[in-house]
Structure formats: structure tokens, C-alpha cells
Backbone as CSV, one residue per row, in Angstrom:
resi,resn,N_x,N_y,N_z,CA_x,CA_y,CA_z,C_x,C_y,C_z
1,UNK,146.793,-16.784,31.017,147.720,-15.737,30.641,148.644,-16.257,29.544
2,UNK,148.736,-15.540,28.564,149.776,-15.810,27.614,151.082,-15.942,28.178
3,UNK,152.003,-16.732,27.373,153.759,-16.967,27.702,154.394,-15.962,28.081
4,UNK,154.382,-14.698,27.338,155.341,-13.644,27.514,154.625,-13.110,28.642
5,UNK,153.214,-12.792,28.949,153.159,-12.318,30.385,153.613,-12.904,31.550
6,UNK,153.139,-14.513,31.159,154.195,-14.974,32.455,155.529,-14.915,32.495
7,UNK,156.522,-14.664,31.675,157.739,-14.070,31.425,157.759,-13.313,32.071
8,UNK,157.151,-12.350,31.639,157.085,-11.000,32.550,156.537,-10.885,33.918
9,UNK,155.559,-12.139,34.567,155.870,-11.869,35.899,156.912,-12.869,36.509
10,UNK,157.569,-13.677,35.968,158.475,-14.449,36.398,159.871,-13.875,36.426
11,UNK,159.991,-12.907,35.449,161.155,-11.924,35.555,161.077,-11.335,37.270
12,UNK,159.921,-10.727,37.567,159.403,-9.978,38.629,159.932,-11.137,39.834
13,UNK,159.944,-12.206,39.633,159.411,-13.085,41.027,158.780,-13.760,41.080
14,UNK,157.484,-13.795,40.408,156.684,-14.708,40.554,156.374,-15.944,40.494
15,UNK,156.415,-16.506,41.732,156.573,-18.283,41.683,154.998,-18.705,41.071
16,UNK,154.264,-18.150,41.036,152.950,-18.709,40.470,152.959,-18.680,39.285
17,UNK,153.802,-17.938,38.441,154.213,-17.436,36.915,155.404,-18.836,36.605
18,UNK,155.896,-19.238,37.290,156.310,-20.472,37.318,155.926,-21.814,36.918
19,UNK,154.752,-21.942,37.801,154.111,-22.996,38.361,153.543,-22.933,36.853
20,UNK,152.984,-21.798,36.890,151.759,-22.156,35.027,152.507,-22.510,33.687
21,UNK,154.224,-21.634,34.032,155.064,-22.297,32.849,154.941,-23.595,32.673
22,UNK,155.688,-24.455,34.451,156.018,-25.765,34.090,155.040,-26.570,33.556
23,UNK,153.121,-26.226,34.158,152.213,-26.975,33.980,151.998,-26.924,32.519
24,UNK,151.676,-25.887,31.993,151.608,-25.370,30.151,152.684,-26.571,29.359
25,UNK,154.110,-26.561,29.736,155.316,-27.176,29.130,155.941,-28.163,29.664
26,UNK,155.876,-28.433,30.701,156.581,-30.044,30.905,156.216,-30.701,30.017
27,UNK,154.907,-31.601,30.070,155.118,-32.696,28.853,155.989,-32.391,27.938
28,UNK,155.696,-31.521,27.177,156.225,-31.511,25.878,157.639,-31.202,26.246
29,UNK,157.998,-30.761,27.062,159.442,-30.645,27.215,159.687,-31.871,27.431
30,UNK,159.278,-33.093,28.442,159.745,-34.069,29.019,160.074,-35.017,27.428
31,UNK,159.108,-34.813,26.580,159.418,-35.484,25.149,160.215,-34.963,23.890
32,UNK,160.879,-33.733,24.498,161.871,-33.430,23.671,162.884,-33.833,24.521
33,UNK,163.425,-34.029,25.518,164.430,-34.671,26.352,164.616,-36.069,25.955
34,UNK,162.996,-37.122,26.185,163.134,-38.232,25.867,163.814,-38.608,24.186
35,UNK,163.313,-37.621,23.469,163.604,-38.049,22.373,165.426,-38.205,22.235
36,UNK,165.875,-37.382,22.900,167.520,-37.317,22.690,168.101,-38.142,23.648
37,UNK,167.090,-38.813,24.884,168.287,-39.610,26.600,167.577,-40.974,26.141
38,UNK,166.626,-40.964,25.622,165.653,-42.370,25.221,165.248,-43.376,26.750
39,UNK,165.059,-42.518,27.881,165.006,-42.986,29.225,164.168,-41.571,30.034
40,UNK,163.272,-42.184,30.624,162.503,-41.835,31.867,162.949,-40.773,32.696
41,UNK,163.744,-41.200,33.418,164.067,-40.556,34.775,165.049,-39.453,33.703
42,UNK,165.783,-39.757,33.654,166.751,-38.723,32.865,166.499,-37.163,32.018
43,UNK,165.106,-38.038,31.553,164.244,-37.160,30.272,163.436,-35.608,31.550
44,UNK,162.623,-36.499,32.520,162.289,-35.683,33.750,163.385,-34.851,34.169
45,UNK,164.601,-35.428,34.718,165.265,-34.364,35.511,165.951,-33.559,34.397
46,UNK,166.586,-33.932,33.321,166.367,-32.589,32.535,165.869,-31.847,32.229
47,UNK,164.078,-31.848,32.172,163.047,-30.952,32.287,163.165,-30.086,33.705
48,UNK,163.363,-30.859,34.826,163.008,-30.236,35.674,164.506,-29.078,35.969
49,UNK,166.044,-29.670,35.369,167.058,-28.900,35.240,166.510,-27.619,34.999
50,UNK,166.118,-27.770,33.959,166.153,-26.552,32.858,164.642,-25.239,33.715
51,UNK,163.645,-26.148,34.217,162.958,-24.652,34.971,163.574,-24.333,36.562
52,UNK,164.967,-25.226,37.430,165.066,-24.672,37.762,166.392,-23.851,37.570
53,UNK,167.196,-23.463,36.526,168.024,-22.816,35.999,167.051,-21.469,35.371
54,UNK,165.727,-21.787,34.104,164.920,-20.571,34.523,164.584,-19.769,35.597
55,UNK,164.359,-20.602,37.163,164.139,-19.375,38.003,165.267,-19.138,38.570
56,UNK,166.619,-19.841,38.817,167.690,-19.104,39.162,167.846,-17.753,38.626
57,UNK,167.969,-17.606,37.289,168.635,-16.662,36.136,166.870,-15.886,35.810
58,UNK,166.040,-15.912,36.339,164.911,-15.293,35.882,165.029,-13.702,35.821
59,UNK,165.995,-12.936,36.574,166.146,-11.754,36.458,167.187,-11.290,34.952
60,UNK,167.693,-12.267,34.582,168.263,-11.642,33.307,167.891,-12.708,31.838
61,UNK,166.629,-12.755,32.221,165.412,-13.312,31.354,164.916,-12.457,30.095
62,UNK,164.928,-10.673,30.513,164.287,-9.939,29.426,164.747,-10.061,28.279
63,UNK,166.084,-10.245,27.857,166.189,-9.856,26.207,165.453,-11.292,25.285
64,UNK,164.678,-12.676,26.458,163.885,-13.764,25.441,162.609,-12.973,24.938
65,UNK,162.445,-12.982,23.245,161.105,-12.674,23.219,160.311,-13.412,22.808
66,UNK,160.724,-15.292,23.221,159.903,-16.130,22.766,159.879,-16.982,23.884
67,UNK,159.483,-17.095,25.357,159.589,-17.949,26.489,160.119,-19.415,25.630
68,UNK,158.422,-20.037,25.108,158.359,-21.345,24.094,159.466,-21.513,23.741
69,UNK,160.325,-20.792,22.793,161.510,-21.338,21.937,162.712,-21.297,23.086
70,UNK,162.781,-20.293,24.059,163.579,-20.910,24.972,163.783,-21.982,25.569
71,UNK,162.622,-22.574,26.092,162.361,-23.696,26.524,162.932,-24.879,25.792
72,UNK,162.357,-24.804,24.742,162.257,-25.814,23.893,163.877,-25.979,23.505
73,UNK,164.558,-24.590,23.437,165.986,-24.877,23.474,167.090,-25.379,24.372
74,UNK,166.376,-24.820,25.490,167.058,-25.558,26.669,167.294,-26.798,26.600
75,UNK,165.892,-27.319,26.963,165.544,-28.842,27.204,166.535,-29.507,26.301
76,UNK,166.150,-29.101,24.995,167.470,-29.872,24.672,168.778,-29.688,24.131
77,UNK,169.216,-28.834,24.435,170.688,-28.354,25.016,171.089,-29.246,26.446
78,UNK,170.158,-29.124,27.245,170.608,-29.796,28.620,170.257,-31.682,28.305
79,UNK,169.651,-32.104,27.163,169.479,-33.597,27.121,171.093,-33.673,26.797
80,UNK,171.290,-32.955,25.537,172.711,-33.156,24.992,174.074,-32.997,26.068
81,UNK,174.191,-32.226,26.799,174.833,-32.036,28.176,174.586,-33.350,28.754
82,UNK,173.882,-33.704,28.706,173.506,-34.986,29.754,174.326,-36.177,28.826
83,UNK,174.026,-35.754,27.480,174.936,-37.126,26.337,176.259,-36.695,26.458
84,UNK,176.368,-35.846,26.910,177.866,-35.421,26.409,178.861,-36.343,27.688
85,UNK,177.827,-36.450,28.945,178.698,-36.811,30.272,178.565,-38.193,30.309
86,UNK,178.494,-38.989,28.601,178.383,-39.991,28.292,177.799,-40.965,29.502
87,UNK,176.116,-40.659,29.396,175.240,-41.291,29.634,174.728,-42.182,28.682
88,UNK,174.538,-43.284,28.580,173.784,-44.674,28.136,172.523,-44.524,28.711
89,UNK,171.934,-45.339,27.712,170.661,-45.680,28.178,170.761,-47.506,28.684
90,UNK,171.509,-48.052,28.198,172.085,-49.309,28.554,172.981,-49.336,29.728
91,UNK,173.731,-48.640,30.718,174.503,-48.762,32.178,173.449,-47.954,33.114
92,UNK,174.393,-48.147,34.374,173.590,-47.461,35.712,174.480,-45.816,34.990
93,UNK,173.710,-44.874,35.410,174.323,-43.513,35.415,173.677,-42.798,36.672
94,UNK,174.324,-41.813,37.008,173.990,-40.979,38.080,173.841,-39.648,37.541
95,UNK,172.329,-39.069,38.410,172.558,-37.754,38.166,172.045,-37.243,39.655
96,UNK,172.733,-36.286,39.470,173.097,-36.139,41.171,173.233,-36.722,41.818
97,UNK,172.321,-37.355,43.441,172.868,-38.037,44.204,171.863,-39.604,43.744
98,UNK,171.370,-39.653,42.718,170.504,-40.513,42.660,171.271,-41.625,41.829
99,UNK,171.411,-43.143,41.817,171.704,-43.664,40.200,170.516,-44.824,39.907
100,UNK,170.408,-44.828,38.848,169.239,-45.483,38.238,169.667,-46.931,37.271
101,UNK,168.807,-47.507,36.575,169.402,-47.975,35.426,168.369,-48.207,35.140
102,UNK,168.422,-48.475,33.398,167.517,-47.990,32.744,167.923,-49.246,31.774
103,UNK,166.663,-50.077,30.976,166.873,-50.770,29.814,168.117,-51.855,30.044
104,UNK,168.368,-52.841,31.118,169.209,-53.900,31.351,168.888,-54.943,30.793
């Protein structure tokens, strides 16, 4: 199924309209994250931020008429959010209840 149909059943509800987004776009999301956190774990849970803020807000989804460029905007809008809460790739940082460190 093309992007905008799964838009359109993910507007509806549909967790399977989901599932084919994240599979279609993670990678490439996970490497527009990496490119801006320059770390692993970080690069992931900002990917994974950002589809589940898509299905929170999936009901006031209609006025995107490009799923792709949403995405792609998110991801990194939310890497930069993540720089902004002055994360290093050089200290331990936490995101949520987890902390990591990365590059010591």
C-alpha cells in the first residue's frame, strides 16, 4: 500500500497501518537521527519517539499530504530536541528511565 493510504488507515486506527509505516521508515529515519545525536541508542529512541507521538496524535493527522516528509521532519526535529537537552555523545545521558554512555 502506498504512504498516504496508510495515512489514511492510521488516521482510522489502524495499528497494522502502523506497523508497515515503521517497517517502510525506520532505517532511514534511524539515520537521519544518527546523523544529528552521532550515537546508537539515542538515534533509535528518537525514531521510535516520533512513531509513537504519530499514533498518539494520529486523529489530527489529515491536513499531512506527504506522510514521508513528515517523518522525515520529525525525526529530526526530535534529534534536535534531544541536542537541545544538551546531550553529548561524550557523557552518560538519560532518556527516560534508561542512562547509557556512549563513545568514553
Amino acid at each position: 500500500m502506498n504512504p498516504e493510504g496508510l495515512l489514511n488507515k492510521l488516521i482510522t486506527g489502524d495499528e497494522n497501518a502502523l506497523r508497515q509505516l515503521f517497517e517502510q521508515y525506520s532505517q532511514r529515519l534511524y539515520h537521519v537521527a544518527y546523523y544529528y545525536l552521532q550515537a546508537k541508542e539515542p538515534a533509535e529512541e528518537a525514531v521510535l519517539d516520533v512513531f509513537t507521538t504519530v499514533w498518539k496524535k494520529r486523529e489530527s493527522l489529515g491536513h499531512i499530504k506527504t506522510i514521508e516528509q513528515y517523518l522525515y521532519t520529525s525525526t529530526k526535529n526530535q534529534a534536535l530536541h534531544y541536542l537541545r537537552r544538551n546531550y553529548s555523545p561524550d557523557k552518560t545521558y538519560e532518556i527516560g528511565r534508561a542512562s547509557c554512555r556512549e563513545r568514553v
